[in-house]
Structure formats: structure tokens, C-alpha cells
C-alpha positions as CSV (number, residue, x, y, z in Angstrom):
1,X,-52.4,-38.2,42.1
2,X,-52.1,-35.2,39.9
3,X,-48.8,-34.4,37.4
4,X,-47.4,-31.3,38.1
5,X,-47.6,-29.1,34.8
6,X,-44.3,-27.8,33.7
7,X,-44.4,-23.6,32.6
8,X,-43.6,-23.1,28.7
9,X,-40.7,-20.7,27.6
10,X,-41.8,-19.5,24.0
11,X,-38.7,-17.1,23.1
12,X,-36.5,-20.4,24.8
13,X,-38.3,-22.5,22.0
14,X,-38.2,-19.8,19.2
15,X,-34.3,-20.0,20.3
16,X,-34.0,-23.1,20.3
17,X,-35.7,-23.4,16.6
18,X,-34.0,-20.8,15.4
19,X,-30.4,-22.3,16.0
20,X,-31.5,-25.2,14.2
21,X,-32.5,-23.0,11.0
22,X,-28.8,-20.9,11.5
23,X,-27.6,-24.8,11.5
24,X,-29.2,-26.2,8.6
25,X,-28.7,-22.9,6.4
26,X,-25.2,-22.7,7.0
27,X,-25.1,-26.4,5.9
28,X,-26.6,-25.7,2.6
29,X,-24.2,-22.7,1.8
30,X,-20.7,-24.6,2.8
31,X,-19.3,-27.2,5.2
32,X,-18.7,-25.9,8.0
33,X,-17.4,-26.8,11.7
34,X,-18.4,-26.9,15.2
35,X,-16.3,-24.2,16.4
36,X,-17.1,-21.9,13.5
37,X,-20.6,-22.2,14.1
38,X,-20.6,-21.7,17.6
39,X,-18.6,-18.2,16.6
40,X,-21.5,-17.4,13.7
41,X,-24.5,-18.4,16.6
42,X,-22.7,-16.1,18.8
43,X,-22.5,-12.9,16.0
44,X,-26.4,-13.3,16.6
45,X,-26.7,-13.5,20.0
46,X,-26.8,-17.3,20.3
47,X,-24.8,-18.2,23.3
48,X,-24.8,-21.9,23.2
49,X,-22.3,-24.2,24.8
50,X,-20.4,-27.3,23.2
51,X,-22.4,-29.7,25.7
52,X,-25.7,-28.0,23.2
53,X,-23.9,-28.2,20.3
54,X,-22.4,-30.9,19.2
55,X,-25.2,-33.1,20.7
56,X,-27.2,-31.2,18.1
57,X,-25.1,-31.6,15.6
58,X,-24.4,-35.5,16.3
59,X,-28.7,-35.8,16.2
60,X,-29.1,-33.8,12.8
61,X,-26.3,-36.2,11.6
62,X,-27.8,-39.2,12.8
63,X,-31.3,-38.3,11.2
64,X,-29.5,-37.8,8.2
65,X,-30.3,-33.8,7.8
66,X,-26.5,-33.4,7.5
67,X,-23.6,-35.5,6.5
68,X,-19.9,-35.3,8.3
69,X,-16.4,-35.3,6.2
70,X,-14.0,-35.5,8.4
71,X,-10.6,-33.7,7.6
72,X,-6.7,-33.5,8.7
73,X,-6.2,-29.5,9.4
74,X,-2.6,-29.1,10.5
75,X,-2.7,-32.6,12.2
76,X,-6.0,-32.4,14.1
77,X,-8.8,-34.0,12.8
78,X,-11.9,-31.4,12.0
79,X,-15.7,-32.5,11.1
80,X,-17.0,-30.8,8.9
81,X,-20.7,-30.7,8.1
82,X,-22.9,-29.9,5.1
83,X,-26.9,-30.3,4.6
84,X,-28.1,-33.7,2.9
85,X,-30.9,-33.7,0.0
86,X,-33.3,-34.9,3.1
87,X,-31.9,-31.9,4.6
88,X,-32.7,-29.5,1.9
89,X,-36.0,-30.9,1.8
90,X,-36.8,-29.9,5.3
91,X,-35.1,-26.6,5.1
92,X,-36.9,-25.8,2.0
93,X,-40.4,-26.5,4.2
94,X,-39.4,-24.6,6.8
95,X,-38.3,-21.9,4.6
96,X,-42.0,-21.7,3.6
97,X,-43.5,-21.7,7.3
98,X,-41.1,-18.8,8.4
99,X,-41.9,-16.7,5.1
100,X,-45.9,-17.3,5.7
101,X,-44.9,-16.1,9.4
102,X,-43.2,-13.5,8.2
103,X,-45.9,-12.1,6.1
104,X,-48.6,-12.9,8.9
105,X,-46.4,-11.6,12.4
106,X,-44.5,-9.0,10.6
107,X,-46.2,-7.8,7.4
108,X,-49.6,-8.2,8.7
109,X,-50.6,-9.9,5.6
């Protein structure tokens, strides 16, 4: 018979897009770690848990947007992550669709 159509969220999705822009930027500036980034999401109003996260994190990773250096800080062992050239590549593009956006949504241009 018929599929049932699932409803569409878009500010969920914008979210969700979003977070992944904080993510990459952040990467691009300085490495950075989980728990720091969950702290930075949060300054904007991005509650997201570790069970979002790091899942996020470990995929952007495994696609090779970011890279992981892991480091001893006072006997615990801390990723860090930064962006990757690939990374940079893809930030830089979507750099260009939020600016075009931007000028469209908000500038009316």
C-alpha cells in the first residue's frame, strides 16, 4: 500500500546545518575539543547532547573534513580537532551559499 509521508522541520534542519558550519569554522580557527564545543554551541543556543556530538564529529572525521590529534592533558587523553584542506574547501563553498543567502533573505538583494 501507500508510505506514510514523514512532516519536514525546516528550523530543525537549519539547526542542524548550522552546528555543522559552528563545527567546521571553529576547526579552521584552532583545534579544538568536544567539550569546548559543546560549551561554544551552547553560548548560541545550540543545546546538543554528547550522543549528537561526538557521532558528528567521529563522521566529519571519517570523511576527512577534520583531522584528530590526540593529546595527554593532565593524564587524560583529549582529541582535538582541526579542519582539513578538503575541509576548507567545503567551508569555503558553503561560505559562498550563506553570503548569497544572506544578501537574498536578509538584504533583499
Amino acid at each position: 500500500m501507500g508510505q506514510l509521508m514523514k512532516s519536514i522541520n525546516p528550523l530543525r534542519r537549519f539547526q542542524k546545518g548550522s552546528i555543522l558550519v559552528h563545527i567546521l569554522y571553529h576547526g579552521s580557527k584552532e583545534p579544538f575539543y568536544g567539550s569546548w564545543l559543546k560549551l561554544e554551541l551552547g553560548k548560541h543556543g545550540y543545546n546538543i547532547s554528547d550522543g549528537t556530538l561526538y557521532p558528528w564529529l567521529n563522521r566529519l572525521t571519517y570523511s576527512g573534513l577534520l583531522s584528530l590529534e590526540k593529546k595527554n592533558v593532565r593524564g587524560k587523553i583529549r582529541k582535538y580537532y582541526s579542519i582539513t584542506e578538503e575541509g576548507k574547501n567545503h567551508f569555503e563553498k558553503i561560505k559562498e551559499y550563506l553570503k548569497e543567502l544572506y544578501d537574498e533573505v536578509i538584504k533583499g538583494i
